[in-house]
C-alpha positions in Angstrom: 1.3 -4.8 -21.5 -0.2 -1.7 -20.7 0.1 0.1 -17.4 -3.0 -0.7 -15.6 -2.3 -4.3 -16.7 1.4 -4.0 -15.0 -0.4 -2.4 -11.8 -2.8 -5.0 -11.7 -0.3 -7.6 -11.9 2.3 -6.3 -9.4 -0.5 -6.2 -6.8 -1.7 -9.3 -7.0 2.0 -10.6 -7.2 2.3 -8.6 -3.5 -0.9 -9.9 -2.5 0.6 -13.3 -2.6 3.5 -11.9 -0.8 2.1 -10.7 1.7 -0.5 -14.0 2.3 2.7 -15.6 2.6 4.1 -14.1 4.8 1.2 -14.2 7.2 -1.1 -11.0 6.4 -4.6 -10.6 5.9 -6.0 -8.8 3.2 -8.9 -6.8 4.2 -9.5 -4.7 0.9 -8.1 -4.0 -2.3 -7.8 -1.0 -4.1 -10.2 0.5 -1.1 -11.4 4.4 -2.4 -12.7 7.1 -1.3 -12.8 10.8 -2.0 -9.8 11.3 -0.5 -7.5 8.8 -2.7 -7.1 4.9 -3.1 -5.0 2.8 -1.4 -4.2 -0.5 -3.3 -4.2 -2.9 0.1 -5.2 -3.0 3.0 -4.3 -5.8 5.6 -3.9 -7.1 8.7 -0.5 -8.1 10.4 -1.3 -9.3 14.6 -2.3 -6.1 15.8 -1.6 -3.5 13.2 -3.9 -2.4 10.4 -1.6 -2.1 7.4 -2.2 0.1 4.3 -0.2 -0.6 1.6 0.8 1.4 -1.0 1.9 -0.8 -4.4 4.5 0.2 -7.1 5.5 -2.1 -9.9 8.2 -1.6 -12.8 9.7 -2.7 -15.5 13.2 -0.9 -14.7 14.5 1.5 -12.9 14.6 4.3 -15.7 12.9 6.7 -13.5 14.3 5.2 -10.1 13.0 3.0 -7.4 9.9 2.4 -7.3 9.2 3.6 -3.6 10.4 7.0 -5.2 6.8 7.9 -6.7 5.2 7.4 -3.1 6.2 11.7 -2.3 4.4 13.5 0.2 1.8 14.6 -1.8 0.5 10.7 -2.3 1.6 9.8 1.6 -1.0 12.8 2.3 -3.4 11.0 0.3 -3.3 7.7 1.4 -3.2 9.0 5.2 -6.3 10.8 4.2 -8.1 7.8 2.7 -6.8 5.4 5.9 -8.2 7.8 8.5 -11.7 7.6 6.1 -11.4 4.0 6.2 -10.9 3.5 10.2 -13.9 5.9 10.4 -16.1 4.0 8.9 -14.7 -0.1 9.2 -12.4 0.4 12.3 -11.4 2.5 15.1 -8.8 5.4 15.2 -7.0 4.2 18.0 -5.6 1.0 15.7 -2.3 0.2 15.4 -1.8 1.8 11.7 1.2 1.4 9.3 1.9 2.4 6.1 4.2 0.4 4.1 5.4 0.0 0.5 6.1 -3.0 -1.9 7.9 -2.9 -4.5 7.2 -5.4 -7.7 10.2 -5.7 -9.7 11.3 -8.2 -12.3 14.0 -9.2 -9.7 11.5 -9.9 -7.4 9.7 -7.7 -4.2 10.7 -5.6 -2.0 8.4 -4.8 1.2 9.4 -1.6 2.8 7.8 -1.4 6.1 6.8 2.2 7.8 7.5 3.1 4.9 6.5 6.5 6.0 4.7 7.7 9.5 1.2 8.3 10.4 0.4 11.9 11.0 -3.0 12.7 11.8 -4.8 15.6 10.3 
């Protein structure tokens, strides 16, 4: 399988995850000039956007490991864009990050924190 195919797969796998576990998805791989961010949900009061990362091992570490500053930036970038124009900046935001693994997920929440710009 190629690697879009194993990104597409590990997010809907989380998707599932996350229904379960009582979220709302909102969007799905949302974009905008800024970036992309692969979900965004809805947990009570807090707007969640989720950042995705699936593999096959661990060759190149954890997964949460390729979400650096540079891509936090990003998807801070694209969430302010998106509560411009669908919410309101003075949501609750979060950023977390799930993991897809063959071992199963692992949902890292504040992952990272939101700085304004």
């Amino acid at each position: 399988m190629d690697r879009i195919k194993i990104g597409k797969a590990g997010e809907e796998e989380a998707c599932g995850y996350l229904k379960n576990k009582g979220y709302t998805i909102v969007a799905q791989n949302f974009r905008c000039r800024h970036g992309e961010v692969d979900i965004v949900a809805t947990q009570g009061e807090d707007l969640v956007f989720i950042e995705v990362k699936t593999r096959n091992n661990r060759n190149f570490g954890r997964p949460c490991e390729a979400v650096g500053w540079k891509k936090q930036r990003h998807i801070q970038k694209t969430a302010m864009f998106y509560l411009t124009k669908y919410g309101s900046v003075e949501m609750n935001v979060r950023f977390d990050v799930v993991e897809v693994e063959k071992e199963g997920i692992h949902h890292i929440e504040n992952a990272f924190p939101y700085q304004m710009f």
